[in-house]
N, C-alpha and C positions, 0 to 999 in steps of 0.2 A: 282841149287844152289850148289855152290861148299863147301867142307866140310876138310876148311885146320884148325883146331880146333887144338891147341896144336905143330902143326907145327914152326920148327925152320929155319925162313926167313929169320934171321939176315945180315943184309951188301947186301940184293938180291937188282937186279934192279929190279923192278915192272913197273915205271915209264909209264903210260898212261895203265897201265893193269885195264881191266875190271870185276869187282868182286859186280857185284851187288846182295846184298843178299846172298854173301859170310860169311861162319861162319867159323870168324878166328879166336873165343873164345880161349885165353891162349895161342896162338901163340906168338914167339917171331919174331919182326918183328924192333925191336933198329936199327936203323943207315939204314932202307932199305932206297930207294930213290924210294916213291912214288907217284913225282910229276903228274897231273896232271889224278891223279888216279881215278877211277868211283867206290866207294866205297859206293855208296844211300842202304842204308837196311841193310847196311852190320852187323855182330854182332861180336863185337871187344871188349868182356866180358873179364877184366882182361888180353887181351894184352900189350905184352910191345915196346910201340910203342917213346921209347926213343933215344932220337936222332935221327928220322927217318925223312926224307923230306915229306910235306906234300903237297907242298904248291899250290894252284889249284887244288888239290884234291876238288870231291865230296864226302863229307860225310852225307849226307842230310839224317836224317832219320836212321843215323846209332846208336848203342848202342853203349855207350862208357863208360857204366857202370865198375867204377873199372881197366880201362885200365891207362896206366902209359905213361904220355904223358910229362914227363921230357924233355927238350930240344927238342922237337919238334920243328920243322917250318912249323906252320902252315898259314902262309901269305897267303893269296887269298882265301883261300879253303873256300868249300859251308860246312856249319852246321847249315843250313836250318833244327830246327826242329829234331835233334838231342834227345834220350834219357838215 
C-alpha cells in the first residue's frame, strides 16, 4: 500500500495508474487527469480532488470522507460501495 498522504499531485498525469489501497489522505490531487484510474480501497480523506479527471476511474470501496470533489468528472467511474 502506497503512502502518498499529504502529497502535492496537482496537474499530474496518473491516468490508468494503479493505487489500490493507496493513502492519498490530504493529498492535493485538483486538475490531475486520473482517467481510467484503479483507485478500489483507496483512502482519499480530505483530498482535494477538484477539477480532477475521473472518469472510468475505480473508486469502488474507496473513502471519500471530506475529499473536495468540486468540478470533478466523474463520468463512468465505479463507486461501487464507496464510504
Amino acid at each position: 500500500m502506497a503512502n502518498l498522504s499529504e502529497v502535492d499531485l496537482s496537474g499530474a498525469d496518473l491516468s490508468k495508474a494503479h493505487l489500490l489501497l493507496a493513502d492519498l489522505s490530504g493529498a492535493d490531487l485538483s486538475g490531475a487527469e486520473l482517467s481510467r484510474a484503479y483507485l478500489a480501497g483507496a483512502k482519499l480523506v480530505g483530498a482535494n480532488l477538484g477539477k480532477a479527471n475521473l472518469s472510468m476511474a475505480n473508486l469502488s470501496m474507496a473513502n471519500l470522507s471530506e475529499a473536495d470533489l468540486s468540478g470533478a468528472d466523474l463520468s463512468g467511474a465505479d463507486l461501487n460501495g464507496p464510504t
